[in-house]
Each structure stands twice: as C-alpha cells, then as structure tokens.
N, C-alpha and C positions, 0 to 999 in steps of 0.2 A: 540408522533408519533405512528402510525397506527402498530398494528404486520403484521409478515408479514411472508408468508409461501411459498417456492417456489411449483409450483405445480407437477414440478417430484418428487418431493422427498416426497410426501404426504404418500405414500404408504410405503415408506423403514422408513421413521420414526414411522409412527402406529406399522408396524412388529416388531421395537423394543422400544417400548413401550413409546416414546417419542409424546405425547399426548396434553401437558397441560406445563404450565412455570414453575409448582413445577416440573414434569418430567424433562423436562432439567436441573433445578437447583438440583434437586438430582439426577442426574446421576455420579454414580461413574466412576472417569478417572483421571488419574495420570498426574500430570501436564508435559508440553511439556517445558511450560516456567513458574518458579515458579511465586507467585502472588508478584506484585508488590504493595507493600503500599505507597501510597501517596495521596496525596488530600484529605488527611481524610477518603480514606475508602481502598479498593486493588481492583486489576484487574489480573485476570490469563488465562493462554491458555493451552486447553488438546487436543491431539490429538485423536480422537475416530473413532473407526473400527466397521461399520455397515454392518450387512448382509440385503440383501433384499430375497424376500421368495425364492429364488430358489438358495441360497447358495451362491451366489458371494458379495466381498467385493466391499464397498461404505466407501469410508472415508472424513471426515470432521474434522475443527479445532472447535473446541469450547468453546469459550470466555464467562466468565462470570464474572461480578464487580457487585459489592456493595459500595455504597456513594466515588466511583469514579467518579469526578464530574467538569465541567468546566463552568466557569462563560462565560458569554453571554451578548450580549446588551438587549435580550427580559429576558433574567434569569441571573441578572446580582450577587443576592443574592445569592439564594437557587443552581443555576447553572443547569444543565442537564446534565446527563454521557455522558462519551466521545462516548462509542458505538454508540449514539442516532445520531453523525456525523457523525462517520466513516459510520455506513448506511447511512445516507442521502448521504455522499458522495460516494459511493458504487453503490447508484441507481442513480444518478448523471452521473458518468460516462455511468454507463451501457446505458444511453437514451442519452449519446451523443458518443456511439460508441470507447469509449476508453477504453483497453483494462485493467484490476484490475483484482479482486476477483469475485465470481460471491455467490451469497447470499441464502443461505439455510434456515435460520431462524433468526427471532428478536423478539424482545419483550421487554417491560419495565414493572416493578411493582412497588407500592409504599407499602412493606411489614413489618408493626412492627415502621412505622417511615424511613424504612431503604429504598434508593434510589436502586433498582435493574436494570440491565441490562444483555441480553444475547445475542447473537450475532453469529450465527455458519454459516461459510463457505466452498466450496468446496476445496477438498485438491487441489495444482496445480500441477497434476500428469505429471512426465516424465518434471517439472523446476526445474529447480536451482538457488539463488542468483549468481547475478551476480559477487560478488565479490570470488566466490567458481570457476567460471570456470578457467581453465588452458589456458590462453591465449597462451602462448607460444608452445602448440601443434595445435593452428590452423595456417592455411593455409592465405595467404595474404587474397585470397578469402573471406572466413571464416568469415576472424578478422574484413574485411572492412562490411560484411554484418550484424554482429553484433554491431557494431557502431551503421549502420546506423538505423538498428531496434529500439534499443534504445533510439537515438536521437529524431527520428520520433514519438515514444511513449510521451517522454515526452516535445514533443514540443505541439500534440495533449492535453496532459494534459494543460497545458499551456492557450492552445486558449481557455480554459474554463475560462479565469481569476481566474486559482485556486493557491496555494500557497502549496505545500506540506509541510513544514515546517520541515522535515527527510528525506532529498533524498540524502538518501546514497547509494551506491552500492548494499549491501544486502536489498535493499528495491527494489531492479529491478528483477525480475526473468525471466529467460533464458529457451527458449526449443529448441534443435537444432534438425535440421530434415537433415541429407546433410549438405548441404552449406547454407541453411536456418536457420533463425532464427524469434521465435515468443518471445516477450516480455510482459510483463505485470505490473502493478504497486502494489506495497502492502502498509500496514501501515499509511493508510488514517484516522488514528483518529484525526491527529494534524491540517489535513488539511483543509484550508479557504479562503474562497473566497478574491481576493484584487480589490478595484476599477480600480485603475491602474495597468495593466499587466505586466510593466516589475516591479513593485516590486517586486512580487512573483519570478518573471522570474529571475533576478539576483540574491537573494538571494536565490532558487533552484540550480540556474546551478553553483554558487559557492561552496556551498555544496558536489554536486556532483562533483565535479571538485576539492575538498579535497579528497574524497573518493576513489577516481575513481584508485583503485591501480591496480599496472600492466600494467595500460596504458603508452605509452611513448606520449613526447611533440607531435610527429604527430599524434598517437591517440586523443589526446585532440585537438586539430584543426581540426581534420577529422568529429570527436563529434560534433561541433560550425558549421561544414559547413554543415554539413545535417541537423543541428537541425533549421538553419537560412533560407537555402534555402527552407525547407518547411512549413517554417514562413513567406518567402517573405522577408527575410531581410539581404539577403547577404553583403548588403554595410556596415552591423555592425558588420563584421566580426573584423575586429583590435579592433574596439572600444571597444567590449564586452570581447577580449581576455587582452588586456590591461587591462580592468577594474578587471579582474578576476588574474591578477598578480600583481596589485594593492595591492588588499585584502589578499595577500598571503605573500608579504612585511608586511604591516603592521600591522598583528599577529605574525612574526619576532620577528619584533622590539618591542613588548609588551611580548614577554617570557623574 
C-alpha cells in the first residue's frame, strides 16, 4: 500500500521533525495503550502533542507494529499488518461519507527482515466513548438523539457491506453539541468486508447489543428502529430483535 500523507498536516509535521518512516518510528512517546504482543510480533498506541509554527497544539494518536500481521486470501503466508486495513478501511469510509478517524499518516517498511507499520491519526477532540457517557443525566431529548446518531452511523457503516468485527460501545465516540449529537466509528483494524450484508450486520448489532450498557430494553428497540428504518427495513424489526435474544439465551446456557 501507497504511503500516504494528509496534506494539512505537511507543515506541522516538518516543524517537528517528523520527515521520513525512521522519524516516526523513532519518535519518542509514552505509550497511551501498552504494546500488545501477538501475532508474532506487538502493536502499540502513543498519544503525541504537536506544535505547529505559531505555538498552538495539534495532537494525534500514533500507532506503530512490527510483524503484527494478518493472513489474507492474496497474503495468505507471510500475511500483511493489520494497520495496512484499518487504513484501507479508514480511506474507505472516508469516500463513502461515513463518519471514523480521519488519517494523518501511513507507511509500511520491510526493515532487517522485520514487517513494519505506522499509522498516525487525528485526536477526536471534544468525543468520548460511548460507553463513558452518563446516560442518566440526559434529557428524553438528549437520549433519543443519541440513539438515533448512532444507529444511523452504523447502519451507514453497514451499507458498505463491511463487518466491524468489535463493535463495542467504546468503539462509538460521542460529541454532544445541545441536544445534538455527532458520532463516529473507531478500531477498524479487524474490520472486513462480507459478501452478504446481513452477516456482518447481525453479528455487529449483536455485539453491540452486549455492550450497549446503560441502555434499557426501550433503548435497545429505539436502537433497531432507526437503525432499520434507515435501512429500509422496518418490517425486520421483531425478527432481528428476536434473533438478538436468541443469541443472548444461548451464551446462557453454555456458561
């Protein structure tokens, strides 16, 4: 995959000396989320705080692995790092208007033998995880508009025939403005295309319909009816509720 460089950010990266792939990869930054080991190699996340020339802060997350790596039908051996998805699926949504991360830098290197990847995004200033908001201090208003946000995000996600395959609550972040609410999706590394839509789609909205704490039973039907009606598929409202209390039975019965 092609590097890729947003072009506002050309200038606040040169001012701090973020140049070249070794630049990124040796930038010193204290991890946000330690590095995870698996796949045979780790992946970590550092929050970093950039100035641009006139003193004001720019901040970004900044992901970087080594022989972190996912098998593929075209790389079914040697595999591809996961970053090399979550950008593709990153610039993906971005040309189909659905609302994620929005993309500051990428890059791959094949250094020493060793599979690299970097991956740096913008912070998403003034959200929060959704499962961090205090439902209980909004307003009917409020609560119903945030549903609907929601729903309506990942239903868009959705008509992509994509699969998030982690759509948890803290994977939705929340910006309230009023009584408004803007949403957005994160943690697209795992995420894949499926031929058929509702596979992804029910194995998503069940997911999220584990997660989804805080909500009561009519939250969760309020959820399924904006996320259907802006599907076009209101008449699967029982069906898909049923099936998602199905699946909730029998993880029961198998503890």
């Amino acid at each position: 995959m092609q590097d890729y460089l947003a072009d506002n950010w050309t200038a606040v990266l040169e001012h701090n000396g973020l140049k070249s792939f070794d630049d990124w990869w040796q930038r010193e930054a204290e991890w946000f989320e330690e590095p995870n080991h698996r796949r045979g190699g780790w992946s970590g996340v550092s929050r970093v705080e950039l100035k641009d020339k006139d003193g004001a802060t720019r901040t970004i997350f900044l992901k970087r692995q080594e022989n972190h790596v996912a098998k593929t039908l075209a790389h079914p051996l040697k595999g591809i790092p996961t970053f090399v998805r979550e950008m593709q699926n990153i610039l993906l949504l971005r040309d189909a208007q659905v609302a994620a991360l929005t993309p500051v830098y990428f890059a791959e290197r094949t250094i020493d033998g060793a599979q690299r990847a970097i991956l740096a995004t913008e912070e998403l200033d003034g959200f929060s995880p959704l499962d961090t908001v205090d439902h209980a201090s909004l307003t009917f208003t409020q609560r119903n508009k945030l549903i609907k946000s929601t729903a309506e995000l990942i239903q868009r996600f959705h008509a992509q025939r994509l699969q998030h395959n982690c759509l948890y609550a803290k994977h939705v972040f929340i910006k309230q403005a009023g009584d408004d609410f803007e949403s957005r999706l994160i943690d697209l590394e795992k995420t894949k295309p499926r031929f058929l839509k509702n596979t992804g789609m029910n194995r998503d909205l069940d997911s999220f319909n584990r997660h989804a704490y805080g909500w009561s039973r009519t939250d969760r039907l309020r959820f399924l009816h904006y996320y259907l009606s802006a599907a076009g598929l209101e008449h699967k409202l029982t069906e898909i509720w049923n099936m998602l209390a199905k699946r909730q039975v029998q993880r029961s019965e198998r503890r």
